[in-house]
C-alpha positions in Angstrom: -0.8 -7.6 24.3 -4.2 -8.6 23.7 -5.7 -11.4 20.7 -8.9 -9.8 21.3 -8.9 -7.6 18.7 -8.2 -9.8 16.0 -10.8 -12.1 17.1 -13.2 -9.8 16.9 -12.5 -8.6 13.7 -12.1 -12.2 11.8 -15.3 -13.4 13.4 -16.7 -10.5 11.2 -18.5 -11.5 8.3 -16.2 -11.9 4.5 -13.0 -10.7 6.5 -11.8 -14.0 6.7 -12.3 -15.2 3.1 -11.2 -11.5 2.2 -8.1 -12.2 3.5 -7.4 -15.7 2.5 -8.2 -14.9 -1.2 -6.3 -12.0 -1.4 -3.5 -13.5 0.4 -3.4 -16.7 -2.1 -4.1 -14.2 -5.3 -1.2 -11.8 -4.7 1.3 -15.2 -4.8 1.3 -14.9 -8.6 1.2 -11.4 -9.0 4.5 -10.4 -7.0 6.3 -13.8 -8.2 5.6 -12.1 -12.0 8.6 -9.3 -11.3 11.2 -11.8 -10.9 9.7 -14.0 -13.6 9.9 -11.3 -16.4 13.2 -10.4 -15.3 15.0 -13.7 -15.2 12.6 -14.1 -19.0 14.8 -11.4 -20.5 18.3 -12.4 -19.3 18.1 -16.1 -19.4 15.4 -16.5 -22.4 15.8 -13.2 -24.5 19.6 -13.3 -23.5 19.3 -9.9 -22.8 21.1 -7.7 -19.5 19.9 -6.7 -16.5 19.7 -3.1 -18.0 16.6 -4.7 -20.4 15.4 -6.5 -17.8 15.1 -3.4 -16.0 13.6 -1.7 -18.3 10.5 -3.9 -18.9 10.3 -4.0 -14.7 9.7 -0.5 -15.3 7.5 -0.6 -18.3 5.2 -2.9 -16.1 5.5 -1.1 -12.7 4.8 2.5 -15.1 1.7 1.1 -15.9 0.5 -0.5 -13.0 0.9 3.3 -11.1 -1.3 4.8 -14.1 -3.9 1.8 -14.1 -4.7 1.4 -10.4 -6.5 4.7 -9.9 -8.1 4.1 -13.1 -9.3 0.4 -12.2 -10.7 2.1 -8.4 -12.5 5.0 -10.4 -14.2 2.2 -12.7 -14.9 0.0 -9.9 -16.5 3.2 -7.9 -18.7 3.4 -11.0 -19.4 0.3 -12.3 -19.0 -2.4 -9.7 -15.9 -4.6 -8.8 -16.8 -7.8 -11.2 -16.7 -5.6 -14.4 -13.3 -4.8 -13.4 -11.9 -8.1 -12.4 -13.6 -9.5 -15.9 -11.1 -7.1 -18.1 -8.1 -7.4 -16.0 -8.2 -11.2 -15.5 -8.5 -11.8 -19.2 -5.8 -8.8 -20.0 -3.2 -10.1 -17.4 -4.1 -13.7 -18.5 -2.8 -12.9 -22.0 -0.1 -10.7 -20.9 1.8 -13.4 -19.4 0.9 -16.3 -21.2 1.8 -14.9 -24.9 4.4 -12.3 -23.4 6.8 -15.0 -23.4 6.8 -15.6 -27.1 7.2 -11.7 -28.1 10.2 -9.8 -28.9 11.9 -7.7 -26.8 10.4 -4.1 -28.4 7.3 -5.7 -28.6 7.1 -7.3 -25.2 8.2 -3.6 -23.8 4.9 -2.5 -24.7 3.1 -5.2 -23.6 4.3 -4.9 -20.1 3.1 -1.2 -20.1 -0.2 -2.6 -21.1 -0.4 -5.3 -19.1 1.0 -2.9 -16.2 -1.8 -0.4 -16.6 -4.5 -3.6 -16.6 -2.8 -5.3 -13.8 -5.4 -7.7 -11.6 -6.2 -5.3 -8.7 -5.7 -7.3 -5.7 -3.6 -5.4 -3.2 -6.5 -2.5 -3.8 -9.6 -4.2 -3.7 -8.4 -6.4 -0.5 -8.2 -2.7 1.3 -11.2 -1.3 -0.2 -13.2 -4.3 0.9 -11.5 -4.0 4.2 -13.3 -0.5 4.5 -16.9 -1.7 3.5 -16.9 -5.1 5.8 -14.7 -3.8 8.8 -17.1 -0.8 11.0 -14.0 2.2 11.8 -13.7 0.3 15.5 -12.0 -2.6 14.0 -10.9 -1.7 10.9 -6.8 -0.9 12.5 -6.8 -4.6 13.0 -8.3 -5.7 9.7 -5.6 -3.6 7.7 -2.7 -4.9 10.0 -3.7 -8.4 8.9 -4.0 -7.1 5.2 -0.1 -6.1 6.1 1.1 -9.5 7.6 -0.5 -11.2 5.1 0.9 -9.0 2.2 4.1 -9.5 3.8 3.7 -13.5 4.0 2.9 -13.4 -0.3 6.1 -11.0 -0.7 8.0 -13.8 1.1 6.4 -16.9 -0.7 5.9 -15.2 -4.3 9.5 -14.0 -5.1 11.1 -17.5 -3.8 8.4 -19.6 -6.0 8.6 -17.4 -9.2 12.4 -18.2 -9.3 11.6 -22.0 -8.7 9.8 -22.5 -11.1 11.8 -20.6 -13.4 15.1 -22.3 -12.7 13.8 -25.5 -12.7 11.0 -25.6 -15.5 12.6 -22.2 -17.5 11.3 -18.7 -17.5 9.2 -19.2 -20.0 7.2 -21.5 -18.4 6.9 -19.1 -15.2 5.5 -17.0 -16.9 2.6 -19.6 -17.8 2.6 -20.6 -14.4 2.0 -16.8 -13.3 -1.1 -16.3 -16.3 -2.3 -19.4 -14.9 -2.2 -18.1 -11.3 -3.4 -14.4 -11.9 -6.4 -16.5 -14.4 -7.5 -18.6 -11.2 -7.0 -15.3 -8.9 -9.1 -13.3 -10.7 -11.7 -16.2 -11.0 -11.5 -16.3 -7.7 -12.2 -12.8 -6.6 -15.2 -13.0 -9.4 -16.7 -15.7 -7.4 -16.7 -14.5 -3.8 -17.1 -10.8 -5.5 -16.1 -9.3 -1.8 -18.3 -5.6 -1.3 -16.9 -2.3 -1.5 -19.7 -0.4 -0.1 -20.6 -0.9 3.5 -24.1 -2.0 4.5 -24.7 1.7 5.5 -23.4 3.3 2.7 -25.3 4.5 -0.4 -25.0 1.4 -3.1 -23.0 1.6 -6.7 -26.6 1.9 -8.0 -27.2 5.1 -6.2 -25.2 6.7 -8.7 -23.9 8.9 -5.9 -20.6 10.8 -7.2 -18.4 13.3 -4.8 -16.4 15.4 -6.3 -12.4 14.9 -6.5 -11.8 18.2 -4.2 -13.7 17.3 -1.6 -11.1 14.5 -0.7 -8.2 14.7 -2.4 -7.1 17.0 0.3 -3.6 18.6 1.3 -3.5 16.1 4.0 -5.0 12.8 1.8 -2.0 13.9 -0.5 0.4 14.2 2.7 -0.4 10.7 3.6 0.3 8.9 -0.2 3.4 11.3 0.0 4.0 9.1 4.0 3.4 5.7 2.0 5.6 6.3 -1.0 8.7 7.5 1.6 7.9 3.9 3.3 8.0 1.8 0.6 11.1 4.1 -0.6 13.0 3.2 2.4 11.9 -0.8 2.1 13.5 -1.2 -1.3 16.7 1.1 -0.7 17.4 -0.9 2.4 16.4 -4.3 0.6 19.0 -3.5 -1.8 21.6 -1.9 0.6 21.2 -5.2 2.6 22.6 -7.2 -0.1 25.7 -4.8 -1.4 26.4 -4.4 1.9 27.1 -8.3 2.9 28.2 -8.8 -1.0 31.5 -6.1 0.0 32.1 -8.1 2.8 32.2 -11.7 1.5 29.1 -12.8 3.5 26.8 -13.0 0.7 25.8 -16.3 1.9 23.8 -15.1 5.0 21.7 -12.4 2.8 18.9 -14.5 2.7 18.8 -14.9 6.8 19.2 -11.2 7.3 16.3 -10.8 5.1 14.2 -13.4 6.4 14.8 -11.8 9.9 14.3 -8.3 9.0 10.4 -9.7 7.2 9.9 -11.5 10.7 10.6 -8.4 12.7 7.7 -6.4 10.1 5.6 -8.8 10.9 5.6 -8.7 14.7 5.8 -5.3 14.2 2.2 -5.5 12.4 1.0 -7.9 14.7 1.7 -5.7 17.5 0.5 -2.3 16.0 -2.7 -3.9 15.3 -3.7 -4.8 18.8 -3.4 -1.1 19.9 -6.8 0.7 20.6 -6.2 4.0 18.3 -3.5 4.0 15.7 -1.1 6.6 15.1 -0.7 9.1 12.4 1.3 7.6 9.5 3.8 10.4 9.8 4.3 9.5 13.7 5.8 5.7 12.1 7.1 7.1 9.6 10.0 9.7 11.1 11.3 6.9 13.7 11.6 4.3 11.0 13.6 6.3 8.7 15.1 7.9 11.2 16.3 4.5 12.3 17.3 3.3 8.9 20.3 5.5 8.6 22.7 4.0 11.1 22.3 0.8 10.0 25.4 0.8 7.7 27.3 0.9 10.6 26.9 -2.8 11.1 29.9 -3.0 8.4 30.0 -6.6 6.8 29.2 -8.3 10.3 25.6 -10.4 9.1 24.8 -10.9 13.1 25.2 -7.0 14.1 23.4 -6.1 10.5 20.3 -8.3 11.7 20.3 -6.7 14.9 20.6 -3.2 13.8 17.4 -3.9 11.4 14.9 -4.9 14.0 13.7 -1.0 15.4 13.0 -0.1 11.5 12.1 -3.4 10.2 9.4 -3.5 13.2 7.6 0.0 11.8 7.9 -1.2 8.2 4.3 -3.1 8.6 2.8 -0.4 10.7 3.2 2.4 8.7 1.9 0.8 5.5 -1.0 -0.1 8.2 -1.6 3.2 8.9 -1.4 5.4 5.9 -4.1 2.1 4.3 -6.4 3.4 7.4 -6.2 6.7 7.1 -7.2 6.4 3.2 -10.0 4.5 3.9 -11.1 7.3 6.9 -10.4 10.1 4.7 -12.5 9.4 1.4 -16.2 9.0 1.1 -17.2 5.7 -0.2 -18.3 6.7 -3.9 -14.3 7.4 -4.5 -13.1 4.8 -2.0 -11.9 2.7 -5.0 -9.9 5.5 -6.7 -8.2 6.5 -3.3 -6.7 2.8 -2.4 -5.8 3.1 -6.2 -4.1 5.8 -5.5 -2.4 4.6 -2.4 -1.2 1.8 -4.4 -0.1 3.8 -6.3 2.4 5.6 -4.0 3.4 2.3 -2.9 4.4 1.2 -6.4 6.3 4.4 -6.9 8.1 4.3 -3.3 9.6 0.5 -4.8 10.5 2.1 -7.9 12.5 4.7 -6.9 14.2 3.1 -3.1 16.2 0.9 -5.2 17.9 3.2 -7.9 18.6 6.0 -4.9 20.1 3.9 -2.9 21.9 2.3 -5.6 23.5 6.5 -7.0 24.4 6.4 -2.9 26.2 3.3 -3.0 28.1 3.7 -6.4 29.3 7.0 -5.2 30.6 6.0 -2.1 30.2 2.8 -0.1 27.2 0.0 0.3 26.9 1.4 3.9 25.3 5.0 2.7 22.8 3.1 0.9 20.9 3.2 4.3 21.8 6.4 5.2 20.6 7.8 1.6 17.2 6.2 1.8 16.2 6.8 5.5 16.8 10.5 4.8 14.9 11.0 1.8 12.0 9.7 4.2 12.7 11.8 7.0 12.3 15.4 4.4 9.4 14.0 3.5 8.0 13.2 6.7 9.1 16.8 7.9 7.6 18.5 4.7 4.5 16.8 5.8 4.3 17.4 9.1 3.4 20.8 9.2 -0.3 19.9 7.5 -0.6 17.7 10.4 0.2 20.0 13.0 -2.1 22.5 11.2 -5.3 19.4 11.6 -4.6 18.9 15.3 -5.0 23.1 15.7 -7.7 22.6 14.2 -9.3 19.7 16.3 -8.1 21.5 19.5 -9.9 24.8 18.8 -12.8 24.1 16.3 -14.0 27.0 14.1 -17.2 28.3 14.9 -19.4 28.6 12.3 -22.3 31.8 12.4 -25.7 30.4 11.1 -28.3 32.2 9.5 -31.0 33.4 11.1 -33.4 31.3 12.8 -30.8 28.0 12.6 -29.0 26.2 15.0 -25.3 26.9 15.7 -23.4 24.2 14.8 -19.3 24.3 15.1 -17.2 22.6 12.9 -13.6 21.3 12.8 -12.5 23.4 9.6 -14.2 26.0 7.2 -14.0 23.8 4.6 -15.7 20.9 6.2 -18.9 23.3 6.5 -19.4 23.5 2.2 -18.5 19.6 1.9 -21.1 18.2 0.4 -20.7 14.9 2.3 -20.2 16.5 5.5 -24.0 17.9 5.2 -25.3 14.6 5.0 -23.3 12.7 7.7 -24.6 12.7 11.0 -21.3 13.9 12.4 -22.1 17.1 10.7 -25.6 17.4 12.6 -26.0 20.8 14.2 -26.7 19.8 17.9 -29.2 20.5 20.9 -27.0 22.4 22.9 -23.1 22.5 23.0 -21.4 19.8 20.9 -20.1 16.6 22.8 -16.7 16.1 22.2 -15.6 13.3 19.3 -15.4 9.7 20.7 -13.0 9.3 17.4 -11.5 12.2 15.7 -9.9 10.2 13.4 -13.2 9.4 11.7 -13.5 13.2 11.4 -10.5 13.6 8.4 -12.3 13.4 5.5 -14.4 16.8 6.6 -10.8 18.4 6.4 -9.1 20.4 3.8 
């Protein structure tokens, strides 16, 4: 395994302040879950039930808001964006804990939907700054790094609100998001690459030309991945808590985050990635035996490490094939959208494996979740079979009369509108040369 490839792509220019930003502004935003929650039942003196249900009220509206936020920032720029949602998220938490339960329900749906779009904007950003030869690495370190908040926000969200009370984590998360978004104003990191037309352009593609069958396929890949994090996250602990050995839960997890990220580490030193689909069937398929471990901690740990090493690679991979498959004038609405699948896949792993669990023992809590993302990896798979036909015998394409012939990968690629201008979709001199990088060559497919 080489480091070249991640030396190459942090000695490119805003990757490494990209990174760093993003890494210290999503701190805040993930410690906010367990904030509100612990709000509710220790402040509000409420159940888990209510806490719950504002969890949902927020995550509701962060799915609804993040394509919203990339279609404004496609628009109107990234700093007009960051300007509303700082301020919104800003007030959110800092008066949130001082409303009553109905009306802090609502405010979490609002504050949800005009939630500080970090995790998007840090991939989105990745695409403009990173050229397609080095952009695999770039999003694996956007995945280690995602990983490394997800481990240090939780942990100092219920610090601070065990020691200093929940309400005052949540004023220590408005404070965070306040300097995060300030933050973000400040180094304003681009969404449109160098060679790509700018906001000003006014350049607008419309929605069917990429938000394809197989675009679709993919957020369908990163919503099973995320699915199968949360049920196991949650099967991990009912699974020691039966046994007694509730005591080690925070090992097994601390293990099963290291294994992700060697896992990323790894995947991003490769020299083509794999489809998302290709990660996505071994690590559910994987998943589902894990129960067997029983109540044995060690063995449980051990069984984890073949999934819990695809866990950052996939979410690598479905982030790269987004930013592949959409021009740049909707780049901002597709990573909202893939953030969107992630959000959902969180939502619902936890609740199915739970049903599983209740029903019959911790162990199927596993077993439930990595099937759910095996069907949907096999419902996908048949769209990618179809695009490697495709690839393998291109479609030729009759010009009129007095043109050059040009062959293309699919009909529909011919009547994009931003496969005409691409030089890819050049007609050539004589017989096309076969693609250095066919991956580059998904958003011309239906």
């Amino acid at each position: 395994m080489t480091l070249t490839p991640y030396r190459e792509t942090l000695a490119l220019r805003g990757i490494r302040s990209l990174l760093i930003v993003a890494t210290l502004a999503r701190i805040p935003i993930v410690a906010g879950t367990v904030t509100l929650t612990l709000h509710v039942v220790l402040d509000l003196g409420l159940g888990y039930g209510a806490a719950g249900l504002a969890g949902a009220m927020y995550t509701i509206g962060g799915s609804l808001g993040a394509p919203v936020m990339g279609r404004i920032t496609d628009s109107k720029g990234l700093r007009p964006v960051l300007a509303l949602t700082t301020v919104a998220e800003t007030v959110f938490w800092t008066t949130g804990q001082a409303l009553p339960y109905p009306a802090l329900l609502v405010a979490a749906l609002i504050g949800g939907l005009l939630t500080l779009p970090v995790f998007s904007v840090a991939r989105q950003s990745i695409a403009a700054l990173a050229p397609e030869s080095h952009r695999l690495p770039a999003y694996a370190l956007d995945s280690i790094t995602t990983e490394l908040s997800f481990m240090a926000g939780p942990a100092l969200g219920v610090f601070v609100a065990t020691t200093a009370g929940p309400r005052a984590g949540m004023l220590v998360v408005g404070i965070g998001i306040l300097l995060s978004g300030v933050a973000l104003y400040l180094v304003n990191p681009p969404i449109r690459g160098r060679d790509e037309a700018p906001i000003t352009a006014g350049e607008r593609v419309p929605r069917r030309t990429w938000l394809t069958p197989r675009l679709l396929g993919v957020l369908a890949i990163t919503s099973a991945a995320t699915l199968v994090l949360s049920g196991t996250d949650v099967a991990v602990v009912a699974v020691l808590r039966h046994a007694g050995e509730i005591s080690w839960v925070g090992l097994v997890l601390s293990l099963w985050a290291a294994y992700s990220l060697i896992g990323g580490f790894a995947y991003g030193t490769i020299k083509r990635g794999l489809p998302p689909v290709a990660i996505l069937v071994p690590m559910a398929l994987l998943t589902i035996p894990v129960g067997l471990a029983g109540g044995h901690w060690w063995l449980l740990a051990l069984l984890l490490i073949p999934a819990g090493a695809l866990c950052a690679p996939t979410i690598t991979a479905t982030a790269d094939a987004v930013s592949r498959m959409t021009p740049a004038s909707a780049r901002g609405e597709a990573m909202g959208l893939h953030n969107s699948s992630l959000t959902v896949g969180v939502a619902l792993g936890a609740p199915l494996a739970g049903v599983a669990m209740d029903t019959w023992s911790p162990a199927w809590g596993f077993a439930s979740v990595g099937a759910v993302g095996l069907l949907v990896a096999l419902l996908v798979l048949p769209t990618e079979l179809r695009r490697r036909r495709v690839e393998k015998d291109p479609v030729p394409v009759t010009p009129p009369a007095g043109a050059s012939p040009l062959t293309v990968s699919s009909p529909h690629a011919a009547s994009s509108p931003h496969a005409a201008s691409s030089p890819r979709a050049q007609p050539p001199s004589s017989s096309p040369p076969p693609s250095s990088d066919p991956v580059a060559e998904l958003d011309l497919l239906a």
